[in-house]
N, C-alpha and C positions, 0 to 999 in steps of 0.2 A: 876907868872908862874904856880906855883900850885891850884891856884884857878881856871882860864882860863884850866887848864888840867879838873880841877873836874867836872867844866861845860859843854866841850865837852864830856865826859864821860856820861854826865846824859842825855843833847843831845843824844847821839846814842842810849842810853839803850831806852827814850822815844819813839824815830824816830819809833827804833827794835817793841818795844810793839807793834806801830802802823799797821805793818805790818802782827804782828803773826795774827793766828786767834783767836776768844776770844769764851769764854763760850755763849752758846747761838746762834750762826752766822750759815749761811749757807754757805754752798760754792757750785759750779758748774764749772764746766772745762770738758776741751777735751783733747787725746793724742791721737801721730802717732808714730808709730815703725813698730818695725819687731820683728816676733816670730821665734827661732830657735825649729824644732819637735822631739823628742827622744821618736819613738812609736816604739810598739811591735808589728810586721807587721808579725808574726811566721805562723800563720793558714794562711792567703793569699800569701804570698810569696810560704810553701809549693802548694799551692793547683796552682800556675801560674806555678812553675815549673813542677808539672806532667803534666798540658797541653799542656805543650812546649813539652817534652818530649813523651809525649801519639802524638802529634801532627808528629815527626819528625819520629816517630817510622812508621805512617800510610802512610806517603810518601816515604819512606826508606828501612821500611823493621829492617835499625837496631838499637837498642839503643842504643842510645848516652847519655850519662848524662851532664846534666844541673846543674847547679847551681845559687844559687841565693844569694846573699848579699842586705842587704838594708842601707841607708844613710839618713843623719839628709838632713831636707830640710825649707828653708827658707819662712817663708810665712809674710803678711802683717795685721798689728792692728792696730783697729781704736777704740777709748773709750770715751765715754760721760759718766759722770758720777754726783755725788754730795753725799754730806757728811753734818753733824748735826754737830756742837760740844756740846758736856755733858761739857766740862770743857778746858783750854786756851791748855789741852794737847791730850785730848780723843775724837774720833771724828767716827761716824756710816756712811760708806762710800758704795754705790749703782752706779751700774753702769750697762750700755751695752757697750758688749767689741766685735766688730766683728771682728772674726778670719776667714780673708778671703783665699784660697788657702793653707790649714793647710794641712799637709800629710808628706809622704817619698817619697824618690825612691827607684826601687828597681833597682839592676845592673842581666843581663842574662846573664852567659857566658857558652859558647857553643864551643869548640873545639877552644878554645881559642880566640874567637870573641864574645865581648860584648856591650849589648843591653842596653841601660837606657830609663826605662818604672816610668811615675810618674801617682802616683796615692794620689789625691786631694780632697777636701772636704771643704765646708765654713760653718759656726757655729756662731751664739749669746750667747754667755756665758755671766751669770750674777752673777758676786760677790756679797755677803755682807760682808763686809769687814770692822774689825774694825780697827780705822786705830792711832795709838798713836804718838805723835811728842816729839821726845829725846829732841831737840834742835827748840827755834820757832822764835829765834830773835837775828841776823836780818838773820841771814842763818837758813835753815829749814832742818829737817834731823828727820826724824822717822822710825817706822815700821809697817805693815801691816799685815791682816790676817783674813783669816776666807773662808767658804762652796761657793761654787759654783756649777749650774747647767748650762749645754751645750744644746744648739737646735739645730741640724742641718738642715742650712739652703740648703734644695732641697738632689739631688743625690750628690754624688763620680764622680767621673770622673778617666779614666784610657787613658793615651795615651803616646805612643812611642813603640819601637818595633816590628813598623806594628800594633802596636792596638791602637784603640780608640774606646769611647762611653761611657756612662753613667754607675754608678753603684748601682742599689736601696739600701738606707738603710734603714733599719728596724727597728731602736732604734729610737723611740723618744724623746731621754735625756739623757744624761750621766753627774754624779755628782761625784765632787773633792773637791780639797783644792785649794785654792791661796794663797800664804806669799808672801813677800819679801820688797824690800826696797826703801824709797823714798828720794829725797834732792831736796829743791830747794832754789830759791831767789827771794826778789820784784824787781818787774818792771813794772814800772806805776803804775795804780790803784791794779795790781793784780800781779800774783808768776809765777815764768817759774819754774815746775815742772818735775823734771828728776826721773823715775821709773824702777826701775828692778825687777822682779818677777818669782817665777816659782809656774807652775802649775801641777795636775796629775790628772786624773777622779781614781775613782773607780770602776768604768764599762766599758766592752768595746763597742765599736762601731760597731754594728752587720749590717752586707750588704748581700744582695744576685746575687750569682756569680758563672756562669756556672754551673747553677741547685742545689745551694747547699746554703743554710746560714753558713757566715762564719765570726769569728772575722776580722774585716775590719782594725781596729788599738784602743789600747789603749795609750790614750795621756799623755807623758810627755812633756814638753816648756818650754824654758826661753824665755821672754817678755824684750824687751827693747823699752820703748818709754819715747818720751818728750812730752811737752805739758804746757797750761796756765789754772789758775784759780783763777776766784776772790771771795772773800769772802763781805757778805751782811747780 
């Protein structure tokens, strides 16, 4: 019985090896999630309420004050990526991460009637990302980290409230950090990979709007997606 235990034992731990990834190997994979946005929308939220306001005044005659709040908002990511390993635990991890329909909303409320206006943005952010595995066999469990640079892909977009249309942006780049944390398991030839992360630029995202350049949002995000990757 003891012997029979020792061999399944050596069984799993070889199986596990087979699966981690080794010194030398490459890997490739893709994820799908969702990004939750926690941006500083301060400069364009004030600059929408005096419009509203400047606006209600010129049909009116009186001021009315407006307010504005903004709200986390849900958007969609897609990741291609691949990674080196230096050794069975270290590993140089590259990626295109599209961050499609990123933004807030903002809420207008006006004599106690309110407006939900969202204002959107889509983005190519590329990690490099070194990425280290705690645990590699047969469950996989690491950490992640390192610089990222943002491109925004085309205009902003503004609609609700009776408004809509484009919003030019001006920054060609905004750069941050990405960390956080990965786990996954084999299946099949290769690992279903579950990811959580958060991100922040260090710059913010400059648009032009109603005649003025104005901070458009600087990005905070937690990332959740899943995803497969096989190692070669």
């Amino acid at each position: 019985m003891k012997k029979t235990f020792i061999l399944l034992m050596v069984l799993m731990v070889s199986a596990g090896g087979l699966f981690a990834q080794q010194s030398g190997q490459w890997t490739s994979g893709g994820r799908l999630g969702m990004a939750f946005g926690f941006n500083n929308s301060a400069d364009f939220g004030s600059l929408l309420r005096n419009e509203v306001r400047d606006e209600i005044f010129l049909d009116t005659g009186i001021w009315i004050p407006v307010s504005v709040s903004d709200n986390m908002r849900m958007n969609f990511n897609f990741a291609l990526y691949a990674n080196h390993a230096f050794s069975d635990r270290l590993s140089l991890q590259a990626e295109l991460n599209f961050m499609i329909n990123q933004g807030y909303e903002l809420e207008l409320s006006v004599l106690g009637i309110s407006e939900t206006v969202d204002i959107i943005y889509s983005s190519l952010d590329i990690p490099i990302l070194v990425r280290y595995t705690l645990i590699n066999s047969p469950l996989i469990f690491g950490i992640q980290g390192g610089p990222h640079i943002s491109i925004p892909l085309g205009d902003g977009e503004i609609s609700g409230g009776g408004m809509s249309g484009n919003i030019p942006i001006r920054t060609s780049a905004t750069f941050g950090l990405t960390a956080g944390i990965l786990a996954g398991h084999q299946v099949g030839s290769g690992r279903i990979i579950g990811d959580m992360r958060f991100l922040f630029d260090f710059n913010e995202v400059e648009a032009r709007e109603f005649g003025q350049t104005i901070s458009f949002m600087q990005r905070r995000a937690l990332l959740f997606t899943i995803g497969y990757e096989v190692s070669f």
